[in-house]
C-alpha positions in Angstrom: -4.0 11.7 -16.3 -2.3 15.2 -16.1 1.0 15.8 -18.1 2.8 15.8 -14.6 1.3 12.3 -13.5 1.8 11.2 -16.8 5.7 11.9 -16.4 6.0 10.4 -13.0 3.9 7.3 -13.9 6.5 7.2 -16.6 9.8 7.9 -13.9 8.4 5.4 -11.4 7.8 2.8 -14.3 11.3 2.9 -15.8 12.5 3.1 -11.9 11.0 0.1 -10.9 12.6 -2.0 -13.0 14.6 -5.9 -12.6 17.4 -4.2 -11.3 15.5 -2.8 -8.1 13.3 -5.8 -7.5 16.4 -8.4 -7.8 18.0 -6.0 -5.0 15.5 -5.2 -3.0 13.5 -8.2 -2.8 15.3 -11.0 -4.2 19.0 -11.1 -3.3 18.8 -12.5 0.4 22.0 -10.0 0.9 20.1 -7.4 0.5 16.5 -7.5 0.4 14.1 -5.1 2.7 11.8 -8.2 3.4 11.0 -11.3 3.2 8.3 -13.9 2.0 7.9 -15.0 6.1 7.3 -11.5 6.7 5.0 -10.3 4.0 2.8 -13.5 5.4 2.9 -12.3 9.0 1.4 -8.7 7.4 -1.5 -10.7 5.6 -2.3 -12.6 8.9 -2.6 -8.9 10.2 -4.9 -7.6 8.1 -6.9 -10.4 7.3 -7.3 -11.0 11.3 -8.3 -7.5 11.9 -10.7 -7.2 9.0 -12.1 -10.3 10.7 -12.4 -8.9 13.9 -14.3 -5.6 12.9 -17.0 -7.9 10.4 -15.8 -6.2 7.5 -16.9 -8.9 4.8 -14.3 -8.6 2.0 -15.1 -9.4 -1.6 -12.6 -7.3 -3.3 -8.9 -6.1 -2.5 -6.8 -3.9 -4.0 -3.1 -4.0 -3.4 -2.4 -0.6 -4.6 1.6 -0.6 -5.4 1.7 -4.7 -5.2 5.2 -5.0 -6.4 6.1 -9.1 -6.7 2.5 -10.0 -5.6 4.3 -11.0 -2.1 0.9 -10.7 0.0 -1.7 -12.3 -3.1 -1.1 -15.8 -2.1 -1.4 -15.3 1.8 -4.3 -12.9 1.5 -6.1 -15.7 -1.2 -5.8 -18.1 1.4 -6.5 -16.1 4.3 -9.7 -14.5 2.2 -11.0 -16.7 -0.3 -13.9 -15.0 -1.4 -12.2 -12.2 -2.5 -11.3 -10.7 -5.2 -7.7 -9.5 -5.5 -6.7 -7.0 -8.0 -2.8 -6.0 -8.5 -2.0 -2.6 -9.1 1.3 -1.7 -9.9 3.2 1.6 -12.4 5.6 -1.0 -12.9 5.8 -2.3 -16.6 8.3 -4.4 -16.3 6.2 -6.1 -13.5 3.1 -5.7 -15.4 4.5 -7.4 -18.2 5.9 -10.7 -15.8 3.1 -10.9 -13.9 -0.1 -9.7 -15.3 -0.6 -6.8 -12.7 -3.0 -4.2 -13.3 -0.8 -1.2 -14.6 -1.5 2.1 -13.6 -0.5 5.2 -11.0 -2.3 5.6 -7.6 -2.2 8.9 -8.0 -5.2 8.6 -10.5 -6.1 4.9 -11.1 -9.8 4.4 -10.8 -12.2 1.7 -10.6 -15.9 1.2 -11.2 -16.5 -0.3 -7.9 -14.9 0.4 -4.3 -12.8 -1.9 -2.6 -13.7 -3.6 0.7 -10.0 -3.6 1.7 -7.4 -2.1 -0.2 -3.4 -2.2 0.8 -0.6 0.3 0.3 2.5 -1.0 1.9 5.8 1.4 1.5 4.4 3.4 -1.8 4.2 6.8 -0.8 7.5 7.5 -0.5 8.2 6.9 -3.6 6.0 10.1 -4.5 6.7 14.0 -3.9 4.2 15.8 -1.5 1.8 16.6 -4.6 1.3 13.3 -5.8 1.3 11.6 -2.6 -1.0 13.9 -1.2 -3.0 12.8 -4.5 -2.5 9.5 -4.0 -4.1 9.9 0.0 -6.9 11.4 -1.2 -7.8 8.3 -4.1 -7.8 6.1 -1.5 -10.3 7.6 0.0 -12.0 6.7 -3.2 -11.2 3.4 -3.7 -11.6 2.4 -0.2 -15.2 1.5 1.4 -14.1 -0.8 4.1 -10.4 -0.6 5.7 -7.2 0.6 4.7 -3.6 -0.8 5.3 -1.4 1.8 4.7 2.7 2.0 5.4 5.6 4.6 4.6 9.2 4.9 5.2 9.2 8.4 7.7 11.7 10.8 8.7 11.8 9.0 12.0 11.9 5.2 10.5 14.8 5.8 8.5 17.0 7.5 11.6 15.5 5.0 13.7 13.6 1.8 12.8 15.0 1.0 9.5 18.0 -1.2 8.2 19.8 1.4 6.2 21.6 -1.0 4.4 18.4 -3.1 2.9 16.4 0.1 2.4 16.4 2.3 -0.3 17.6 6.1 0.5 16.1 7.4 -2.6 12.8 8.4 -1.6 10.8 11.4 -0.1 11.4 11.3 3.7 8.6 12.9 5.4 7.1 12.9 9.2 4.5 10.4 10.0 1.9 13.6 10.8 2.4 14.4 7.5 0.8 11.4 6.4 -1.7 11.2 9.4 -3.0 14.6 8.8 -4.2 13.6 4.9 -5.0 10.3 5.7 -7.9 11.6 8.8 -9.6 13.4 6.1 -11.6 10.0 5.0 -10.0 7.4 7.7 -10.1 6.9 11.4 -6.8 5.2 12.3 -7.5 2.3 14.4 -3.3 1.5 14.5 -0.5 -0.9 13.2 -1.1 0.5 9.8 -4.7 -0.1 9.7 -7.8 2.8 9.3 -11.2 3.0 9.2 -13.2 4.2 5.8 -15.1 7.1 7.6 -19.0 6.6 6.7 -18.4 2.7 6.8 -20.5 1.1 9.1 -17.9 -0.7 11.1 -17.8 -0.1 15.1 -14.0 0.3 16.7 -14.2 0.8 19.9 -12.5 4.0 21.5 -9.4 1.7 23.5 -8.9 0.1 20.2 -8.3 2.9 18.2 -5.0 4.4 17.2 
């Protein structure tokens, strides 16, 4: 890890810690989503990956937080593998996640589906244009990826649940790095390019 990933491993770590997750995701008053939801999102995913015959034996929920999609995506997959990732030590410590920065983590062995939901944000445009680029590597299969935008927080957000302190880009911004090694096939979900997986042209994003 570089001395500037190093330092914003270490930022986002000490960031992250029981203060933000008791107000973001615990306290009803104030929390940005819920367990119903986060189960409505693995229904999503594991349906689509489903539909396209993408066999999953490993995921990788890159930025996994409380671990609020592990026991939907467990039942909805049982034959994979889940693996936590997460810069957080506080929640590495409380709940065994595997700690490290997607801006460099790497793994042995690519994951058949691999989830990012709302992390990129949280980086500036060098390591989040870092952190695009290793999913390309850890992904072999598909890719569910979300971000606060620009556009989301004007318009589609709850400004009083969500937190302001983050780097608002435009959706192409994200698009743009993410079509380098996905096809987007919509509602957050791409396409590894070079998998062999079919989508078919009025099903694509």
């Amino acid at each position: 890890m570089s001395h500037r990933a190093t330092l914003e491993a270490r930022a986002l770590s000490a960031r992250f810690n029981r203060d933000y997750y008791r107000q973001f995701y615990l306290d009803g008053r104030s929390a940005v989503t819920s367990r119903a939801e986060m189960r409505a999102r693995a229904r999503l995913i594991a349906a689509y990956v489903d539909h396209i015959g993408c066999p999953v034996s490993r995921v990788l929920d890159a930025g996994c937080g409380l671990g609020l999609l592990r026991a939907p995506l467990r039942r909805l997959l049982p034959k994979a593998e889940y693996t936590g990732l997460e810069v957080s030590e506080y929640l590495c410590e409380r709940h065994g996640w595997t700690q490290g920065s997607l801006i460099d983590w790497r793994s042995r062995k690519a994951f058949d589906l691999v989830i990012c939901y709302d992390v990129l944000q949280y980086l500036d445009d060098r390591a989040a244009a870092r952190a695009i680029a290793n999913l390309g590597r850890l992904c072999r299969g598909v890719l569910y990826v979300t971000a606060l935008t620009k556009l989301d927080w004007l318009e589609n957000c709850d400004q009083r649940r969500t937190d302001p302190d983050v780097h608002l880009r435009s959706g192409d911004w994200y698009r743009r790095r993410l079509m380098k090694a996905f096809r987007p096939v919509g509602a957050g979900l791409w396409v590894r390019r070079g998998a062999p997986l079919v989508t078919w042209e009025m099903e694509s994003g």
